[in-house]
C-alpha positions in Angstrom: -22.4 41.8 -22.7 -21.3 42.8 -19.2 -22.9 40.4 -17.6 -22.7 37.4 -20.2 -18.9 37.9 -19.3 -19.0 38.2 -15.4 -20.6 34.7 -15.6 -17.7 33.5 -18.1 -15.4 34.5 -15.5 -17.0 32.9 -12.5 -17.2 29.1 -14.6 -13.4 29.2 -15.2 -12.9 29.7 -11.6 -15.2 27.1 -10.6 -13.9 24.8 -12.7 -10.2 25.7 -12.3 -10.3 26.1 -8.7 -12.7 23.4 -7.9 -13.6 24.5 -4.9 -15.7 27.5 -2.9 -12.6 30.6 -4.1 -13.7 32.2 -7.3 -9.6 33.6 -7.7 -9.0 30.5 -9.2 -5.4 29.2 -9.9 -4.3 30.7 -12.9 -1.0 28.3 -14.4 -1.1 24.5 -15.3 -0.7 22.1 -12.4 0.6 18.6 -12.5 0.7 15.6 -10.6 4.0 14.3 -11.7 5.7 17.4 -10.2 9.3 15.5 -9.7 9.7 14.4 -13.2 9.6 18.4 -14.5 10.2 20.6 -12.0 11.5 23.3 -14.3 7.9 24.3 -15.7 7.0 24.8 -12.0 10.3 27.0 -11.4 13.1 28.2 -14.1 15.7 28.4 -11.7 16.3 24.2 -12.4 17.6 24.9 -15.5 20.8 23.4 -16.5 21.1 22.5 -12.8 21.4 18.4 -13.7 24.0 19.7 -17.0 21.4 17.6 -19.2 19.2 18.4 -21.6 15.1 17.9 -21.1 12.5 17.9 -23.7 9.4 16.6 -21.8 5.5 16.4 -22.4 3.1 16.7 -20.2 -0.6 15.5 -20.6 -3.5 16.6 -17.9 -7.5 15.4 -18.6 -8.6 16.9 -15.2 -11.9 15.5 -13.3 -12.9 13.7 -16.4 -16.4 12.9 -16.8 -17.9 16.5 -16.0 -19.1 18.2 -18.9 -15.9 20.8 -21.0 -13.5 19.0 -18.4 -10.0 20.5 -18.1 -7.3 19.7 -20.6 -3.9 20.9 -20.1 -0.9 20.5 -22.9 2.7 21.1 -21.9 5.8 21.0 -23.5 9.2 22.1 -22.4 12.9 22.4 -22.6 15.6 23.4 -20.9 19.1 22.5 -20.2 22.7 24.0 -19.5 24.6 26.4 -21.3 28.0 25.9 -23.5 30.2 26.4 -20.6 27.8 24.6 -18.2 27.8 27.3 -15.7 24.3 28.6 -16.3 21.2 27.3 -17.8 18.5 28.2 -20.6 14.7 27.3 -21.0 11.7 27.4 -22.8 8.2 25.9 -22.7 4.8 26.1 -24.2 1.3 25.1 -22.7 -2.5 25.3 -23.4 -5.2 25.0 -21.1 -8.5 24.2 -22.2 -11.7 24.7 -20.2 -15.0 24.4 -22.3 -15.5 27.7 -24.2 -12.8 28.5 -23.1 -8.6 28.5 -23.8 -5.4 30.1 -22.2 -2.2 29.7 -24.1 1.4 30.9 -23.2 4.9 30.9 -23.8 8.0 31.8 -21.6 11.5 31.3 -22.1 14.2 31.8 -19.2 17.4 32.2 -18.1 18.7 30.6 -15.0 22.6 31.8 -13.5 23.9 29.4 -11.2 26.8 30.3 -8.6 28.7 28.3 -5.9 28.3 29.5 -2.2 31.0 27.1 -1.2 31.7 23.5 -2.3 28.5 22.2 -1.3 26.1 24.6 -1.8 25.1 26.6 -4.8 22.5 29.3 -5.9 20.4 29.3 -9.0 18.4 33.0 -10.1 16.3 32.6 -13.2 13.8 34.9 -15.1 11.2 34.0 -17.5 9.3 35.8 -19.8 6.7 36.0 -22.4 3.2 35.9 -23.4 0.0 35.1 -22.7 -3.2 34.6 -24.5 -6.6 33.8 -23.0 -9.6 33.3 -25.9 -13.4 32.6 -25.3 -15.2 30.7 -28.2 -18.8 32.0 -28.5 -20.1 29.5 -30.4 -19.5 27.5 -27.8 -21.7 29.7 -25.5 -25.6 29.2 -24.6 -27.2 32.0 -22.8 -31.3 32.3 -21.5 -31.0 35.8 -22.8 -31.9 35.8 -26.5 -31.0 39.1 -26.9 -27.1 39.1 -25.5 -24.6 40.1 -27.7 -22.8 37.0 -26.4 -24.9 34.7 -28.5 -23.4 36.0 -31.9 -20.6 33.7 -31.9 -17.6 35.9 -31.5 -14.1 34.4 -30.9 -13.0 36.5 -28.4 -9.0 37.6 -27.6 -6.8 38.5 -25.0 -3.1 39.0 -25.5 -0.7 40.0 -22.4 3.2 40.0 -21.7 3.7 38.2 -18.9 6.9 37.4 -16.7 7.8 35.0 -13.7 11.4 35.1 -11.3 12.3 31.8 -9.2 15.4 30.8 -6.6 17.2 27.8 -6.0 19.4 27.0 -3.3 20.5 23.3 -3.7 23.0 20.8 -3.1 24.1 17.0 -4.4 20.7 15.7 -2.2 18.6 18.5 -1.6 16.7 21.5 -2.7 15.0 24.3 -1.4 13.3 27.3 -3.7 10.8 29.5 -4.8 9.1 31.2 -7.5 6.7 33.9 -8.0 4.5 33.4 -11.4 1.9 36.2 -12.9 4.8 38.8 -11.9 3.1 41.5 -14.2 -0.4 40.8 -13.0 -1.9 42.5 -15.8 -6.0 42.5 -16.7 -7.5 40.7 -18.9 -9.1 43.2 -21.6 -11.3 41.9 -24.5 -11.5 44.4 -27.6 -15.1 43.4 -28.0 -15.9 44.5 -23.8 -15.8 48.2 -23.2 -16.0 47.9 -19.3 -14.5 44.0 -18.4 -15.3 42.8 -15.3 -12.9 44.5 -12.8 -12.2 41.2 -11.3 -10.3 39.8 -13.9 -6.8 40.0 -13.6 -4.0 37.3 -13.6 -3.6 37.1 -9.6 -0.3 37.0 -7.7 1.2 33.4 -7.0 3.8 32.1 -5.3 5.6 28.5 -4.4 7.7 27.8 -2.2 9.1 24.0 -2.2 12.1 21.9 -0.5 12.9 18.3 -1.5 15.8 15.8 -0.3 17.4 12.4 -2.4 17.5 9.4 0.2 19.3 6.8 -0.8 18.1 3.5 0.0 19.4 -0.5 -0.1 18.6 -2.8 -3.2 19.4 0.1 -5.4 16.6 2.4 -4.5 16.6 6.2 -4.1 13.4 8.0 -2.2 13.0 11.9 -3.2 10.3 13.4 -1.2 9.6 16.9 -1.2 7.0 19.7 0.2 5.3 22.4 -2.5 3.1 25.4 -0.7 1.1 27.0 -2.9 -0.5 30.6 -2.5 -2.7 32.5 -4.5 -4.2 36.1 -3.7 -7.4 35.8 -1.3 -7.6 31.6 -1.0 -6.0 29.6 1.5 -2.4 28.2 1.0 -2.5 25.1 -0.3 0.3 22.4 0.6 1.1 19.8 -1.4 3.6 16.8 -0.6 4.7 13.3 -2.3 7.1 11.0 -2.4 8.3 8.4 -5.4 11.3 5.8 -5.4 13.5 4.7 -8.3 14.7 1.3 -8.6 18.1 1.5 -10.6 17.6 5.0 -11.7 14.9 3.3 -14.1 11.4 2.8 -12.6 9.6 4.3 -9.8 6.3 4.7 -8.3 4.7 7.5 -6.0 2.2 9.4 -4.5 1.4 13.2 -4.0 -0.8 14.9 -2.1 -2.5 18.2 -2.4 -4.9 19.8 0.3 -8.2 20.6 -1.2 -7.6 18.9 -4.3 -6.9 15.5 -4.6 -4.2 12.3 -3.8 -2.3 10.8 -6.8 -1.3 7.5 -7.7 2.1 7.3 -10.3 4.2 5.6 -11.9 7.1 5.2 -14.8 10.1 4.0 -16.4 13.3 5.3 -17.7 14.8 3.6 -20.4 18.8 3.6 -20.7 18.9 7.1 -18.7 17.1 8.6 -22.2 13.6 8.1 -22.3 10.9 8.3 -19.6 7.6 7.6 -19.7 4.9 8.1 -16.6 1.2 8.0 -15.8 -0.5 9.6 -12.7 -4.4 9.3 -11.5 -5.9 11.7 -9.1 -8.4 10.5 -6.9 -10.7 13.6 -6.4 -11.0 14.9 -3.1 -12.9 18.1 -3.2 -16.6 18.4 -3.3 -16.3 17.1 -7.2 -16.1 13.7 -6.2 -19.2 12.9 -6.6 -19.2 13.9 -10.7 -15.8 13.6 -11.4 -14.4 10.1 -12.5 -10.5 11.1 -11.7 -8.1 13.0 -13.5 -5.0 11.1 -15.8 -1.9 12.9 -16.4 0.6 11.0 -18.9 4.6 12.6 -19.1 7.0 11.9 -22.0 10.8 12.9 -21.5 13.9 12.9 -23.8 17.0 13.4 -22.1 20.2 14.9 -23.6 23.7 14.8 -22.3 25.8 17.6 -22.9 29.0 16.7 -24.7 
């Protein structure tokens, strides 16, 4: 069973990852990072004083066999007195056999510096599951325990803290996801592989609001991402609004892949938007792209 599970681990980091590191990236990741930037880091929270209840869709490098699928859903918005915010969201992330749900909810506490600048501190928590369907699973080795069909469990509490330092234009932050970095224990695995653990991450990301003629608005922005023992990986994109109703963009992540989008905002309420990644790593040659679709409400607080 040992060993049916070392090789569990290695295809979720292959496919996760899609590259050479086998510490594969361990949270959802989206194309569309502008349109929710509060799954990526709680401290946005109540920072616009609007409500957001947005969907997010990810079919990653479709066309490979048990291709990614991510499901998002969050919400977050300010408090009573406006001075703070509160969050929540919920995701799944399917990979063949195998599928990683979680939860978090947050708190974000905002402050002025001075009249221009201001300071967000926000702390999620909750929990993680990560489950491994054996019927799905097809070993060489008749005799593996593996091949029984167990439905396999792991449930951990997990946490993540993010900053914001931010203006009218502008924004600079960071967050630090997997804070607990627990291991992954399966009941039915007396010794797990010792290499399974939720790894350490960290962003760091800045973005600026240009304002443009003909009514158009430019917000580009710089994400670094860094996971324990693979490279940083930078990601950068651009989109621009026309009247605060639709845009179009790219984003670019090192490694990875360059995206396409686009979307519209109806009557500063409801958004829709549809990204396509153009594979860049070595699965380019089996992967037909990756689609990402986005669905927003917005709220105003009365």
């Amino acid at each position: 069973m040992k060993r049916a599970f070392k090789h569990i681990i290695i295809l979720i980091g292959l496919f996760t990852l899609g590259v050479n590191e086998l510490r594969a990236q361990q949270i959802p990741v989206y194309s569309q990072f502008f349109m929710n930037k509060y799954t990526q880091n709680p401290a946005f929270a109540g920072m616009d004083h609007l409500y957001s209840v947005t969907s997010n869709h990810r079919y990653q490098w479709v066309g490979l066999q048990d291709y990614p699928r991510t499901y998002t859903l969050s919400i977050n918005g300010p408090t009573k007195d406006l001075k703070n915010g509160i969050g929540a969201f919920l995701y799944t992330d399917n990979v063949g056999p195998t599928r990683r749900t979680g939860f978090q909810a947050s708190y974000a506490y905002h402050t002025k510096i001075n009249e221009e600048i201001n300071i967000s501190l926000s702390l999620s928590a909750g929990l993680i599951e990560w489950k491994i369907d054996g019927h799905q699973l097809t070993f060489t080795e008749p005799g593996d325990p593996s091949t029984t069909g167990k439905v396999m469990r792991s449930i951990m509490p997990d946490a993540k803290f993010g900053f914001l330092v931010y203006g009218d234009k502008w924004h600079v932050g960071g967050a630090a996801p997997n804070l607990l970095q627990n291991k992954i224990k399966f009941s039915d695995i007396s010794n797990p592989y010792p290499g399974n653990k939720l790894e350490d991450h960290y962003f760091i990301h800045g973005g600026y609001d240009f304002i443009l003629p003909y009514d158009l608005v430019a917000d580009p922005y710089l994400l670094l991402r860094y996971v324990s023992n693979v490279p940083i990986q930078i990601e950068f994109g651009s989109k621009v609004t026309w009247k605060e109703s639709a845009w179009a963009g790219f984003s670019f992540r090192s490694g990875d892949a360059f995206s396409m989008l686009f979307g519209y905002t109806y009557q500063n309420y409801i958004s829709f938007g549809y990204s396509y990644d153009f594979t860049t790593s070595d699965l380019r040659s089996y992967s037909g792209g990756t689609h990402e679709l986005l669905f927003r409400i917005l709220f105003k607080k009365h």
